[in-house]
PyMOL Python script that loads the backbone (N, CA, C, O; Angstrom):
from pymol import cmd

cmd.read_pdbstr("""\
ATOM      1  N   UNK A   1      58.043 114.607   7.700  1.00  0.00           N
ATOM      2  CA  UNK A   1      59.408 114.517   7.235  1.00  0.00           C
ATOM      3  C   UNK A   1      59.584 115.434   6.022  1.00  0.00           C
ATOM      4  O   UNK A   1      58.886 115.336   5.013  1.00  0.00           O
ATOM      5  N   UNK A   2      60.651 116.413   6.202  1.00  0.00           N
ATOM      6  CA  UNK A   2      60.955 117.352   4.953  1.00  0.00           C
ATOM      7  C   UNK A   2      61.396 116.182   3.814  1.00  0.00           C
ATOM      8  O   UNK A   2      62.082 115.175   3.992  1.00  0.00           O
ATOM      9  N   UNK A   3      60.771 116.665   2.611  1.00  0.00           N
ATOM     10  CA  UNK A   3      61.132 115.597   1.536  1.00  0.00           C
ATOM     11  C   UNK A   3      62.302 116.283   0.879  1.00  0.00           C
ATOM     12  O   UNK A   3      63.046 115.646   0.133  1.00  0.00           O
ATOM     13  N   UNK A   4      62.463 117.397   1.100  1.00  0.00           N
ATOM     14  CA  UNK A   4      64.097 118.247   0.885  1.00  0.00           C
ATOM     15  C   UNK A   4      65.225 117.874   1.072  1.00  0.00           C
ATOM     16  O   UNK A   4      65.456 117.714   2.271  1.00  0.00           O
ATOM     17  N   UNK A   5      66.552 117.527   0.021  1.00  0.00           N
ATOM     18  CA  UNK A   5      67.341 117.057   0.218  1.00  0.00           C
ATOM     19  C   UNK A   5      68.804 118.114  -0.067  1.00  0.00           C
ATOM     20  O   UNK A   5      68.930 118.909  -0.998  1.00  0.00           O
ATOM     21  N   UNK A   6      69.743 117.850   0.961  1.00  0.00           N
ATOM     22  CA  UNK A   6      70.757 119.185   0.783  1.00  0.00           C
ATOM     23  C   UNK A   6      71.615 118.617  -0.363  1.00  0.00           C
ATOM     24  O   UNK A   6      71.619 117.387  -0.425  1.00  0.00           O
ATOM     25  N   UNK A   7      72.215 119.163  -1.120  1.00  0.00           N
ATOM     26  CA  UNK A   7      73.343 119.021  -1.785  1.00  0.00           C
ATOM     27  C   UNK A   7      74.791 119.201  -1.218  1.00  0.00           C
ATOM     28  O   UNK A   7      74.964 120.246  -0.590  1.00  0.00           O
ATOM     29  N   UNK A   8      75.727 118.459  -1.322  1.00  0.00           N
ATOM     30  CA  UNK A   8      76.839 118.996  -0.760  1.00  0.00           C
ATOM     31  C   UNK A   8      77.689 119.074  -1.762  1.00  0.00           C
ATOM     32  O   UNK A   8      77.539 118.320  -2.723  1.00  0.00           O
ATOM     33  N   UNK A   9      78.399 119.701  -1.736  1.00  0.00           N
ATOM     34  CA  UNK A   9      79.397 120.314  -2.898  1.00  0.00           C
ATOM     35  C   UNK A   9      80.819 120.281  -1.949  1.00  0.00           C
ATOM     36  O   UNK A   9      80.934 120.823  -0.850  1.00  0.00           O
ATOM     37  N   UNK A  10      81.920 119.460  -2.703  1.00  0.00           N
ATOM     38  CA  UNK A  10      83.126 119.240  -2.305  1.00  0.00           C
ATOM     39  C   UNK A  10      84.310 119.280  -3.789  1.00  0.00           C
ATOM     40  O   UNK A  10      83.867 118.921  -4.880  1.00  0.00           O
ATOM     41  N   UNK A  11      85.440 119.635  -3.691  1.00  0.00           N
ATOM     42  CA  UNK A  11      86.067 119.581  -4.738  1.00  0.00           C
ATOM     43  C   UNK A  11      87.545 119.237  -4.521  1.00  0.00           C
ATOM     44  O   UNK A  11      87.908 119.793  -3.485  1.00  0.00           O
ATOM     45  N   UNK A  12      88.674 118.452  -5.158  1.00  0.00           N
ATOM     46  CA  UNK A  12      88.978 117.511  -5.003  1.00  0.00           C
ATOM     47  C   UNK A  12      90.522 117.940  -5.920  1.00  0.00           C
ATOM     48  O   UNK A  12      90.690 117.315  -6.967  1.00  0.00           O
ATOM     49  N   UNK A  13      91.502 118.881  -5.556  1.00  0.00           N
ATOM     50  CA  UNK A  13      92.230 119.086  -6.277  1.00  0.00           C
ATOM     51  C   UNK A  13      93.393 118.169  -5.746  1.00  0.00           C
ATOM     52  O   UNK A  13      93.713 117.778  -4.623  1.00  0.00           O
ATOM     53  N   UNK A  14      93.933 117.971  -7.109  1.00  0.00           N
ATOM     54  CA  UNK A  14      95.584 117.071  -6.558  1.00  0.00           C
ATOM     55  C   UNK A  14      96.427 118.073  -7.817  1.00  0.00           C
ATOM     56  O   UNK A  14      96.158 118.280  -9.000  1.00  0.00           O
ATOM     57  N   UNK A  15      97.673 118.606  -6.818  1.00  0.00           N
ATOM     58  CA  UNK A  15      98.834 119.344  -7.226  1.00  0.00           C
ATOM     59  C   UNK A  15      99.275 118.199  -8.234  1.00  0.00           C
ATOM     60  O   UNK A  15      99.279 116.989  -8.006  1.00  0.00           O
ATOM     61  N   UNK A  16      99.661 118.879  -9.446  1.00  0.00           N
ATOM     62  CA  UNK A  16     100.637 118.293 -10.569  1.00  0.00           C
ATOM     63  C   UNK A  16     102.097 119.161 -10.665  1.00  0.00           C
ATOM     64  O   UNK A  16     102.392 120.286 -10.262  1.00  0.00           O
ATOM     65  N   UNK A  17     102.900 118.085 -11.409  1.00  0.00           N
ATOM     66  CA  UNK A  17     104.370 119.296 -11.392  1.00  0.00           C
ATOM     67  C   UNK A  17     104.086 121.013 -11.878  1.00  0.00           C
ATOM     68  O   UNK A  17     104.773 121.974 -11.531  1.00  0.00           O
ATOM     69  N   UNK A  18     103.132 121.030 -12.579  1.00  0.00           N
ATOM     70  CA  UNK A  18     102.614 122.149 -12.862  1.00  0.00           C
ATOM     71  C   UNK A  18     101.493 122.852 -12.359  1.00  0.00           C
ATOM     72  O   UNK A  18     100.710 123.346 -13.170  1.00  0.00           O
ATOM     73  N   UNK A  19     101.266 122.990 -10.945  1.00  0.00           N
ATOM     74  CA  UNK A  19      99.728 123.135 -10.262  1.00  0.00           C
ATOM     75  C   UNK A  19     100.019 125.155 -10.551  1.00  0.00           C
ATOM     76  O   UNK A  19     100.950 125.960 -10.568  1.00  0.00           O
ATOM     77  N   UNK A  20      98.823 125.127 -10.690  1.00  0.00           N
ATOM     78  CA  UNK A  20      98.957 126.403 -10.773  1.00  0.00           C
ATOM     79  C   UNK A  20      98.853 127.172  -9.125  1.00  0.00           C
ATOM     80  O   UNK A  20      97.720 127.468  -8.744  1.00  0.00           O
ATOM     81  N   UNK A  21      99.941 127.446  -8.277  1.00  0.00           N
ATOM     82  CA  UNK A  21      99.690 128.348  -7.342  1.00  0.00           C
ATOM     83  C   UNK A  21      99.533 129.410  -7.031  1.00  0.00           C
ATOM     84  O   UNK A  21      99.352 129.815  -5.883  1.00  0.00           O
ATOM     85  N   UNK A  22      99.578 130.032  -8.014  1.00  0.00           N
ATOM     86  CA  UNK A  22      99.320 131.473  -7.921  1.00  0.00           C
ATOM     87  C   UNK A  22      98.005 131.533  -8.478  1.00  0.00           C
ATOM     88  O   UNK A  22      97.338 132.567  -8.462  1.00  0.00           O
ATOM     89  N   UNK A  23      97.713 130.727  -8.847  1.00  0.00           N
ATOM     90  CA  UNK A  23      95.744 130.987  -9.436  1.00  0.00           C
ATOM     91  C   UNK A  23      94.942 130.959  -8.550  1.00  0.00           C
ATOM     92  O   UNK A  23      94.225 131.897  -8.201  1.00  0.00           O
ATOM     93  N   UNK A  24      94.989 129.632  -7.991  1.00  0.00           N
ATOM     94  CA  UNK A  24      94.413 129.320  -6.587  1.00  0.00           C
ATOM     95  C   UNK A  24      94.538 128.716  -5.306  1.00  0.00           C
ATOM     96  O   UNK A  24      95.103 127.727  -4.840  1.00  0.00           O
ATOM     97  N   UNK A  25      93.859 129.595  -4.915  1.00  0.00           N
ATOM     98  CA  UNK A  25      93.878 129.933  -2.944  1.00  0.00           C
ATOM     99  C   UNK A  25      92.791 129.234  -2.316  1.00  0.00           C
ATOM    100  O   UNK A  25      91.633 129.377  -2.709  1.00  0.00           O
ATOM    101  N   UNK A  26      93.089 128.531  -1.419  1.00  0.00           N
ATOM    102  CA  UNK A  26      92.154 127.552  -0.456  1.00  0.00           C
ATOM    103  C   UNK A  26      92.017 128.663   0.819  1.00  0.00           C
ATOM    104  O   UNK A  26      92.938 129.151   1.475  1.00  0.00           O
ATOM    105  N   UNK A  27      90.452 128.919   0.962  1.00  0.00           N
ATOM    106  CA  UNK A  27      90.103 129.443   2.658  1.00  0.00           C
ATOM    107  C   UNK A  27      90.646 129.003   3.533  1.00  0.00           C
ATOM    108  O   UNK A  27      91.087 127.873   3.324  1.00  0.00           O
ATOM    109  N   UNK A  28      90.871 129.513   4.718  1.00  0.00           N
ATOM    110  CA  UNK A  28      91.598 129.018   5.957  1.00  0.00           C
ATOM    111  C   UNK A  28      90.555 127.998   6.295  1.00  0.00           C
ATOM    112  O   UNK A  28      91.034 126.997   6.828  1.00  0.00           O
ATOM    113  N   UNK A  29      89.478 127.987   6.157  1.00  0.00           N
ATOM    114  CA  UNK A  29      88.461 127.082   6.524  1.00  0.00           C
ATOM    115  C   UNK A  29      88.370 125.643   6.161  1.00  0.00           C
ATOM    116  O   UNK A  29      88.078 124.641   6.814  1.00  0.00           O
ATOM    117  N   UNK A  30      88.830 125.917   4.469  1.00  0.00           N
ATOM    118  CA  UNK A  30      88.908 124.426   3.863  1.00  0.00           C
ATOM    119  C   UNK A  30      87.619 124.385   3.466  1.00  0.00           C
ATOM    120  O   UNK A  30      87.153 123.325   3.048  1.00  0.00           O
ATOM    121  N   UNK A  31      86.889 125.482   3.535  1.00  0.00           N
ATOM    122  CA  UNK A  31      85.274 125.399   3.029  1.00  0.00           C
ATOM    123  C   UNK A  31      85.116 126.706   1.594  1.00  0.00           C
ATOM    124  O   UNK A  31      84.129 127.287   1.142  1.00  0.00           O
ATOM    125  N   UNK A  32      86.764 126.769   1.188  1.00  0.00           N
ATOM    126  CA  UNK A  32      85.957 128.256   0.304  1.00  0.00           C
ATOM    127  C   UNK A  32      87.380 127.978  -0.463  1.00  0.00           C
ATOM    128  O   UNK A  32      88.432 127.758   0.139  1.00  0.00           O
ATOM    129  N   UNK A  33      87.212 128.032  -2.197  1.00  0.00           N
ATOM    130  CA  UNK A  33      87.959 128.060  -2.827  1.00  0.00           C
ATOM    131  C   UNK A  33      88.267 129.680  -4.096  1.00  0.00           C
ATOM    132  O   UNK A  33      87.426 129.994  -4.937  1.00  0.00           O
ATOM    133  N   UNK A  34      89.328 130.283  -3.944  1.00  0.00           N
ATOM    134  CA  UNK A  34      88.957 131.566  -4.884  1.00  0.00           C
ATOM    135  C   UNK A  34      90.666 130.991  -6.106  1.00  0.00           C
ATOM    136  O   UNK A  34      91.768 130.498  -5.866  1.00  0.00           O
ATOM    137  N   UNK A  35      89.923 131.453  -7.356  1.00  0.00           N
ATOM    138  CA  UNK A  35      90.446 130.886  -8.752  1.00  0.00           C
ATOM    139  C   UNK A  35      90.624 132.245  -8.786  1.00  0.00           C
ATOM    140  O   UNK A  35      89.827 132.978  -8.200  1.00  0.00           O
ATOM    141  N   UNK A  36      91.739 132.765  -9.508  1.00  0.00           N
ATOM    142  CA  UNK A  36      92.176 134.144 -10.642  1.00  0.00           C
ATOM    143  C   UNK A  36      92.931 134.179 -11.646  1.00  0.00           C
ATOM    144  O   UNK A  36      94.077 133.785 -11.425  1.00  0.00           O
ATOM    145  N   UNK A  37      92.644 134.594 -12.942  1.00  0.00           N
ATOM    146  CA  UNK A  37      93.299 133.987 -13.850  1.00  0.00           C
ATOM    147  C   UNK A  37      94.270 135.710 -14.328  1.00  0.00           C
ATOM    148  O   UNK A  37      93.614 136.749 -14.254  1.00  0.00           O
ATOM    149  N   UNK A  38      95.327 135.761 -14.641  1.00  0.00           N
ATOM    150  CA  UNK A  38      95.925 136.882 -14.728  1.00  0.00           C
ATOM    151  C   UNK A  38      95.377 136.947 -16.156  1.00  0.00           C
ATOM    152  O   UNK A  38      95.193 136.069 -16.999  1.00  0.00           O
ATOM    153  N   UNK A  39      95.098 138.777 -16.159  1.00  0.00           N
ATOM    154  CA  UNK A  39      94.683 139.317 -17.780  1.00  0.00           C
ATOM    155  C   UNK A  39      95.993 139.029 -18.850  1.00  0.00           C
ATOM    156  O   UNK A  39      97.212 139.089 -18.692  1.00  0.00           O
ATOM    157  N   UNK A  40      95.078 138.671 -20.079  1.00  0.00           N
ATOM    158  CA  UNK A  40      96.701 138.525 -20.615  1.00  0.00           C
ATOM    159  C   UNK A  40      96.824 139.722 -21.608  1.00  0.00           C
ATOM    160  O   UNK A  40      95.860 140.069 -22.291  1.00  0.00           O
ATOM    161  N   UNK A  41      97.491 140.065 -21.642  1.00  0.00           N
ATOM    162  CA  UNK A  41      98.576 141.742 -21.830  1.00  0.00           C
ATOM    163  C   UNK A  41      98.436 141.879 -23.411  1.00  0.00           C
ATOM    164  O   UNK A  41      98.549 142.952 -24.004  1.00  0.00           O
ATOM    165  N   UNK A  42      98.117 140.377 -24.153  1.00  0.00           N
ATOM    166  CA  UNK A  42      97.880 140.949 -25.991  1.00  0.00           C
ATOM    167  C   UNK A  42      96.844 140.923 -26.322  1.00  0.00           C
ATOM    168  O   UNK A  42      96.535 140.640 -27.480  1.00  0.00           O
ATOM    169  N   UNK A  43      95.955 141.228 -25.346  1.00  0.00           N
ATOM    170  CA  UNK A  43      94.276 141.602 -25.678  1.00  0.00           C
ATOM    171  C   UNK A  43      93.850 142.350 -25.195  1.00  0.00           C
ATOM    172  O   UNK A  43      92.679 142.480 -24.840  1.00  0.00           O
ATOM    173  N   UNK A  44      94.980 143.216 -25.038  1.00  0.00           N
ATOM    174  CA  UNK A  44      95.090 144.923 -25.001  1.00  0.00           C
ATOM    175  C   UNK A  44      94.291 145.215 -23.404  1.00  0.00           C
ATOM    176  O   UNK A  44      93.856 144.445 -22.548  1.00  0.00           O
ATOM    177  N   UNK A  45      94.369 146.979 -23.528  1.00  0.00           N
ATOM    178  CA  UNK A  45      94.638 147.172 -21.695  1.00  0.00           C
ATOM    179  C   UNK A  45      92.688 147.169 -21.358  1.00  0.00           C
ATOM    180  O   UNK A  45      92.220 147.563 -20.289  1.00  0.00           O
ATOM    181  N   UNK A  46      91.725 146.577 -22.667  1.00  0.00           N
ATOM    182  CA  UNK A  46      90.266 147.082 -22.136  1.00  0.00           C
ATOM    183  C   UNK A  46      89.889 145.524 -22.332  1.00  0.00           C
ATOM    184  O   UNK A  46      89.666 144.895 -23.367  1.00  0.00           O
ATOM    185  N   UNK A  47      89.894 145.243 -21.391  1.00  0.00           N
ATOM    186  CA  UNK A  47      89.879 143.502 -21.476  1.00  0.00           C
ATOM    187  C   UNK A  47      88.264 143.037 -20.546  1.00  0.00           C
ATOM    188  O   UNK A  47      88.473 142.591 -19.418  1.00  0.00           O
ATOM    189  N   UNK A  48      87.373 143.094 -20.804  1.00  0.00           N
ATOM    190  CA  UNK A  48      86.575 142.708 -20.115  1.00  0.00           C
ATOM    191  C   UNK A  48      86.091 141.018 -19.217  1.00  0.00           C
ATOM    192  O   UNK A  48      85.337 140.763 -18.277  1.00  0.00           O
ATOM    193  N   UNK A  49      86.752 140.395 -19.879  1.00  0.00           N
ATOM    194  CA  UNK A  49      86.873 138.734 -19.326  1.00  0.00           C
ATOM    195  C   UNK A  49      86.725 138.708 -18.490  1.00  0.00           C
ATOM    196  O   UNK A  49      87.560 139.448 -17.970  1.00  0.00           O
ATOM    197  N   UNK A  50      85.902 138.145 -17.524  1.00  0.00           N
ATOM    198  CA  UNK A  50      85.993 137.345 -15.895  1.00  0.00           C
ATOM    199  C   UNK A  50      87.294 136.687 -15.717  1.00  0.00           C
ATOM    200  O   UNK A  50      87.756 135.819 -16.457  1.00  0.00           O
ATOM    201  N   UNK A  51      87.851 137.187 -14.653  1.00  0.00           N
ATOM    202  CA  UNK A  51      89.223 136.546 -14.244  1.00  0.00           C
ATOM    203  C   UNK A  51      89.210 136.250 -12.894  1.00  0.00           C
ATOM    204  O   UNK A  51      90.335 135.904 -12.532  1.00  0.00           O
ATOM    205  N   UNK A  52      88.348 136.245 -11.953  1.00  0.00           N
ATOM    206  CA  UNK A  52      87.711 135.974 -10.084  1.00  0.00           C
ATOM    207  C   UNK A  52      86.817 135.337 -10.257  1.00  0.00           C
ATOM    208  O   UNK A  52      85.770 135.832 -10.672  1.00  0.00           O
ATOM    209  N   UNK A  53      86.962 133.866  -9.958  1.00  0.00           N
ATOM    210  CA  UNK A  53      85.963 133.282  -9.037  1.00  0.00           C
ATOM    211  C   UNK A  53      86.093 132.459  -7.869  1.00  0.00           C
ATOM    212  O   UNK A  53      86.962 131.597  -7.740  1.00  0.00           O
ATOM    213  N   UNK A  54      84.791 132.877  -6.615  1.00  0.00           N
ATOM    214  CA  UNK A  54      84.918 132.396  -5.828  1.00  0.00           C
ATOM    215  C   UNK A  54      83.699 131.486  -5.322  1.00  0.00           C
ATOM    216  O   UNK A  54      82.511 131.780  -5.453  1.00  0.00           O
ATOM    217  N   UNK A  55      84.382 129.941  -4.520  1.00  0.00           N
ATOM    218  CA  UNK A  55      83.242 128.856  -4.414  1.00  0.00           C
ATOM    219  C   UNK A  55      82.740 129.023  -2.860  1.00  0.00           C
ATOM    220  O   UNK A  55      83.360 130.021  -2.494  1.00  0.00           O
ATOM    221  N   UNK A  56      82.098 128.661  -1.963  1.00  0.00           N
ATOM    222  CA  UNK A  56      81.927 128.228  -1.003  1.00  0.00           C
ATOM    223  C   UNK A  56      81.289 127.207  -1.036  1.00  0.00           C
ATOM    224  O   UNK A  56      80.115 127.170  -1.404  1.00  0.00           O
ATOM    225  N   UNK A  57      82.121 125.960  -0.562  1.00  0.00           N
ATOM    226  CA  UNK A  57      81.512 124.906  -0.565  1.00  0.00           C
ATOM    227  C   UNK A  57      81.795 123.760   0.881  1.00  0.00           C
ATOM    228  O   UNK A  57      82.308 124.222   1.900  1.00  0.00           O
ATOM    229  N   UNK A  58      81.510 122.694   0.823  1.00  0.00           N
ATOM    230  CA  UNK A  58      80.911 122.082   2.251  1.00  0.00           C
ATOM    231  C   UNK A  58      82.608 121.761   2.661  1.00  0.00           C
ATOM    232  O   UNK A  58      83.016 121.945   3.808  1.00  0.00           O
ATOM    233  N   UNK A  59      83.710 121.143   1.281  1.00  0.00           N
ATOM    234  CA  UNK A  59      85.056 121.019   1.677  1.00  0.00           C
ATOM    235  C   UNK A  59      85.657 121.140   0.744  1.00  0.00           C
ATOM    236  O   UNK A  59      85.195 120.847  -0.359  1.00  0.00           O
ATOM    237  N   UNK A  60      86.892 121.620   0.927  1.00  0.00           N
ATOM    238  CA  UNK A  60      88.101 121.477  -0.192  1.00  0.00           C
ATOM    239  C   UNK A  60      89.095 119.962   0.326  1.00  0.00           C
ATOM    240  O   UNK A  60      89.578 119.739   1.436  1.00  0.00           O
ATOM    241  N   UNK A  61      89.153 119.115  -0.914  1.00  0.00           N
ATOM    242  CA  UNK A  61      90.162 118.276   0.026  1.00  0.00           C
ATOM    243  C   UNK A  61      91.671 118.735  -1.223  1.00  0.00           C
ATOM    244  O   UNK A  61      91.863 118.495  -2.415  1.00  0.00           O
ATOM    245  N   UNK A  62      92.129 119.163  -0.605  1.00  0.00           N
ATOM    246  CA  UNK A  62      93.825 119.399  -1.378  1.00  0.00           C
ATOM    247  C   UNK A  62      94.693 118.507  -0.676  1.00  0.00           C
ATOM    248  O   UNK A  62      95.135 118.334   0.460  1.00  0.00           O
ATOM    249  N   UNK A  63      94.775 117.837  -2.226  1.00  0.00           N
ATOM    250  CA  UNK A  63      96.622 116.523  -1.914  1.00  0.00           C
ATOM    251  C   UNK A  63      96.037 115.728  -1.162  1.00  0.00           C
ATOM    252  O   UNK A  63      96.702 115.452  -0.164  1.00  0.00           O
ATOM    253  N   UNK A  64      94.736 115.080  -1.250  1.00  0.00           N
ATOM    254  CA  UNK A  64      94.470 114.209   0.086  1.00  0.00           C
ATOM    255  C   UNK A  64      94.559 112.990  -1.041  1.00  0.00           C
ATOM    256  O   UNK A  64      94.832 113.097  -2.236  1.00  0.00           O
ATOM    257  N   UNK A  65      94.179 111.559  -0.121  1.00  0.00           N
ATOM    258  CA  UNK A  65      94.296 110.448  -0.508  1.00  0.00           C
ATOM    259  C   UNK A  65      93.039 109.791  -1.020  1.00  0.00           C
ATOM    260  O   UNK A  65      92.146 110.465  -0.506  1.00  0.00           O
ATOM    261  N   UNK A  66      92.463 108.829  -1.763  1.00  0.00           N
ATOM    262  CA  UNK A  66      91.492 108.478  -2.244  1.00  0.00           C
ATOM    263  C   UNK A  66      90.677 108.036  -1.084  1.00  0.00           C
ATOM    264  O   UNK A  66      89.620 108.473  -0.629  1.00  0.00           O
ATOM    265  N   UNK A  67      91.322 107.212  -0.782  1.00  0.00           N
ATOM    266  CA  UNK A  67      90.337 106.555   1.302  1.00  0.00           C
ATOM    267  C   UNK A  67      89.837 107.877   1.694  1.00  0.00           C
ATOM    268  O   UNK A  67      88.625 108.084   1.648  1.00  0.00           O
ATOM    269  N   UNK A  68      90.647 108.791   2.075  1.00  0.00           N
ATOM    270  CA  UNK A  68      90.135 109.937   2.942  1.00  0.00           C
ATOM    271  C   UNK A  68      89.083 110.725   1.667  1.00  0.00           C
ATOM    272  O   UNK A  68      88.059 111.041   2.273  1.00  0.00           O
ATOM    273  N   UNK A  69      89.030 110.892   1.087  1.00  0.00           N
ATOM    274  CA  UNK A  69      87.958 111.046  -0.394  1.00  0.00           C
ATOM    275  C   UNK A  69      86.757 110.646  -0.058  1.00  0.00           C
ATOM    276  O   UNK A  69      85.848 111.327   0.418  1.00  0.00           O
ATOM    277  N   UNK A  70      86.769 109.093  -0.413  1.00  0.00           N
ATOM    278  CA  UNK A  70      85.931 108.227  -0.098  1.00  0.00           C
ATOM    279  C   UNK A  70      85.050 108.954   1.340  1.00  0.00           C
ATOM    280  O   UNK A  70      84.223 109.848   1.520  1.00  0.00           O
ATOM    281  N   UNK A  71      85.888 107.846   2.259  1.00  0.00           N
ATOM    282  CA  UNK A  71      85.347 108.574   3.959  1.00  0.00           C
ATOM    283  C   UNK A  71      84.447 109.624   3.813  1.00  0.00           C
ATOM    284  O   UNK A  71      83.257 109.366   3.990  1.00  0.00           O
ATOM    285  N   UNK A  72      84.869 111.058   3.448  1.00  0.00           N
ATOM    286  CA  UNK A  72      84.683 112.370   3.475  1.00  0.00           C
ATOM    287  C   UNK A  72      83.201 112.340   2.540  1.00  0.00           C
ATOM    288  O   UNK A  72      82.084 112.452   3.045  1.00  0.00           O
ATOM    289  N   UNK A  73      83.442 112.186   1.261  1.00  0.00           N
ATOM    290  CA  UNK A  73      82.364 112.528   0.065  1.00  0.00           C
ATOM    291  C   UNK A  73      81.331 111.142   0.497  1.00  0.00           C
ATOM    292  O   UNK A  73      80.383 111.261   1.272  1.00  0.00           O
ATOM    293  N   UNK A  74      81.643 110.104  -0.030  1.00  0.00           N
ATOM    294  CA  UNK A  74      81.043 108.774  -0.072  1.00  0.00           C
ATOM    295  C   UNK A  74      80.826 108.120   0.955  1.00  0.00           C
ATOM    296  O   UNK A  74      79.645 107.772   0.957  1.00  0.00           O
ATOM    297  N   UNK A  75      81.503 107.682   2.061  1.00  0.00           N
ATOM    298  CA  UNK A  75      80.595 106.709   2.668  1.00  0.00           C
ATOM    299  C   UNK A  75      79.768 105.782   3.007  1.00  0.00           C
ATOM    300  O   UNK A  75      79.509 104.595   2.802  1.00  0.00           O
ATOM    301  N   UNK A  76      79.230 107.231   3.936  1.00  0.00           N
ATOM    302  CA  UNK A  76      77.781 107.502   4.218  1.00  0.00           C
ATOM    303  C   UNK A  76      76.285 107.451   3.192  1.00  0.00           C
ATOM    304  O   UNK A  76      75.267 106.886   3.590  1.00  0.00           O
ATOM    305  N   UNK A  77      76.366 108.044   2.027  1.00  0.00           N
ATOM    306  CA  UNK A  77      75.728 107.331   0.803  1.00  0.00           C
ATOM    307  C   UNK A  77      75.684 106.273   0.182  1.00  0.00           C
ATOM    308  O   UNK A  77      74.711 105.833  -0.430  1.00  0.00           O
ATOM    309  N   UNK A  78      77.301 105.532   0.354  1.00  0.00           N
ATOM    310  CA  UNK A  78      77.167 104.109   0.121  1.00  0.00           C
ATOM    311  C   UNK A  78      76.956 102.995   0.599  1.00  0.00           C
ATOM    312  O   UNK A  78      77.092 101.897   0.060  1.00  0.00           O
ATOM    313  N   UNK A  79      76.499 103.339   1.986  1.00  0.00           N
ATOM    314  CA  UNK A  79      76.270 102.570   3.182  1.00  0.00           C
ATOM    315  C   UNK A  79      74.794 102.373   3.485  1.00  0.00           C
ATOM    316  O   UNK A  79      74.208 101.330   3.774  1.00  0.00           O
ATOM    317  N   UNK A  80      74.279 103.732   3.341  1.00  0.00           N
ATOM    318  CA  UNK A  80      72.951 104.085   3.044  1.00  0.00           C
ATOM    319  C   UNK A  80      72.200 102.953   1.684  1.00  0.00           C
ATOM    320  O   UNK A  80      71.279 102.149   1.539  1.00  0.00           O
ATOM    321  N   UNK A  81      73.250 103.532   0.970  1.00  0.00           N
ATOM    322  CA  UNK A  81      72.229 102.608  -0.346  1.00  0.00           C
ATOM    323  C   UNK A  81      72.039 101.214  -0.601  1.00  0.00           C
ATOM    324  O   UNK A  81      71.138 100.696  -1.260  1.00  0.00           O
ATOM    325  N   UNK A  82      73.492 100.379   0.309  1.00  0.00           N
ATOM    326  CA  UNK A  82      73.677  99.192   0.262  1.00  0.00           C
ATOM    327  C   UNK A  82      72.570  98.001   1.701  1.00  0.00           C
ATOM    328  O   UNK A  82      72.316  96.842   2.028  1.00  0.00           O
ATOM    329  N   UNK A  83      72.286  99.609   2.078  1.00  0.00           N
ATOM    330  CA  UNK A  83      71.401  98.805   3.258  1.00  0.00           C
ATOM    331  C   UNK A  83      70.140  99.138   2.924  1.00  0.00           C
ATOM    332  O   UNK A  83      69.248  99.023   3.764  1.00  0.00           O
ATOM    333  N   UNK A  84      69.809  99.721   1.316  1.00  0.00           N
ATOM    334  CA  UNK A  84      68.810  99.660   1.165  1.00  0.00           C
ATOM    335  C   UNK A  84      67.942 100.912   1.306  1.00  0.00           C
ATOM    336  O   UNK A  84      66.765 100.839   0.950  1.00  0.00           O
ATOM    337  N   UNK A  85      68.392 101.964   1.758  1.00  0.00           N
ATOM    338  CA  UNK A  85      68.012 103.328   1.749  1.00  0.00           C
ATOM    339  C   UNK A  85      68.243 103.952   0.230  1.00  0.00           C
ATOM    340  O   UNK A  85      68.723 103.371  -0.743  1.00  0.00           O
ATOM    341  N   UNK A  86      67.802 105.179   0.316  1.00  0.00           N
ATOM    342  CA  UNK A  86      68.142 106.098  -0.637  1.00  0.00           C
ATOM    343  C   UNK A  86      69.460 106.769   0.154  1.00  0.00           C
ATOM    344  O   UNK A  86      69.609 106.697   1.374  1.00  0.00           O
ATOM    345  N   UNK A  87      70.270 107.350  -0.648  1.00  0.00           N
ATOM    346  CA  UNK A  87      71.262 107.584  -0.333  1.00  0.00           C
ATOM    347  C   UNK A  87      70.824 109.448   0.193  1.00  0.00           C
ATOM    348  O   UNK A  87      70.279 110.300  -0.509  1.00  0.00           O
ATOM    349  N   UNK A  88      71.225 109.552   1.382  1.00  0.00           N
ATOM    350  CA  UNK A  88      70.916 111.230   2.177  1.00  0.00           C
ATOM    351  C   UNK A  88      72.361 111.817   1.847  1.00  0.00           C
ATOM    352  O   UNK A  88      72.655 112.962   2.192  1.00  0.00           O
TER     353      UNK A  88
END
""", "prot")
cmd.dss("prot")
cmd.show_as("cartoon", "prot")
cmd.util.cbc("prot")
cmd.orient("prot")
């Protein structure tokens, strides 16, 4: 038995009256998130800052509900652990 365990990486945005949409873009996949932050213009035109990043990860859940959260992320780990496993 591989004693190797995967990580899964999921992230969990909920829109506010102020969500930023023009920053960030969800993959068609629902598996890849890309952030951009616009340069800002009074720290002159040689601006070196990171302003792109991009995630790939196992899911994006956008605007979803806490149950479907749960379901999705948890579970399966908490089902696991309550029956006495380590959580996979």
């Amino acid at each position: 038995m591989d004693a190797r365990k995967e990580v899964h990486t999921f992230v969990r945005v909920k829109p506010t009256a102020d969500f930023a949409q023009d920053m960030i873009k969800f993959g068609p996949d629902n598996k890849s998130i890309d952030i951009h932050i616009k340069k800002d213009a009074k720290k002159g035109v040689v601006n070196n800052r990171q302003t792109d990043w991009s995630f790939r990860l196992d899911g994006v859940l956008h605007n979803t509900s806490q149950e479907l959260v749960y379901e999705t992320v948890a579970e399966k780990l908490v089902s696991e652990a309550l029956t006495g496993c380590n959580g996979n």
